[in-house]
Residue, then its C-alpha position, 0 to 999 in steps of 0.5 A: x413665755x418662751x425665753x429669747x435666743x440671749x437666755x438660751x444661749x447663756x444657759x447653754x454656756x452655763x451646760x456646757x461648762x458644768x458638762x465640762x468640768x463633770x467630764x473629767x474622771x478624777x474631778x467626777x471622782x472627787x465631786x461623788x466623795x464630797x456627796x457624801x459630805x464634807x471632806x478635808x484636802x487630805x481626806x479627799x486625797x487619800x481617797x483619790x490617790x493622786x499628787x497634791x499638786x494634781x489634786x489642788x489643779x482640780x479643786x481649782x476647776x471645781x472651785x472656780x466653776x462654782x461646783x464645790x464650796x469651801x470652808x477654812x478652819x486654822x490651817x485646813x481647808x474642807x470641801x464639800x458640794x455646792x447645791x445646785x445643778x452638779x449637785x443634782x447631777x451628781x445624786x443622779x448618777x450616783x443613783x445609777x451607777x453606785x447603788 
């Protein structure tokens, strides 16, 4: 059964956005640290070295565009990779470039 033109065009949206978000070298960054597991905000931005403020911009965009997951204990919030198509993405192209 082939899929019809609507469905086609829904998962080249849903492409499209993920592609987006995984075009940016700093949210790439950000999603290649939380493969390797969970991370607090304070542990990513030591990581990545940027401004809290920039660095909560991107979570934003990670978070909004379904690409991470958070979990909250008392005042910190940890982070990690949302299972899915980034997540698949991600394990690819650490696989080229990281190893």
């Amino acid at each position: 059964m082939t899929k019809s033109i609507g469905e086609l065009k829904q998962h080249a949206s849903n492409a499209s956005r993920l592609l987006k978000a995984l075009s940016n070298e700093t949210r790439l960054l950000i999603l290649c640290f939380l493969s390797q597991g969970e991370m607090s905000v304070t542990d990513i931005n030591q990581n990545i070295q940027i401004s809290q403020s920039a660095l909560s911009q991107h979570l934003a965009v990670l978070r909004n565009d379904g690409l991470v997951q958070t979990r909250r204990d008392s005042q910190t919030i940890y982070y990690s990779l949302a299972k899915g198509p980034a997540a698949q993405i991600i394990d690819t192209l650490h696989g080229i470039y990281c190893q």
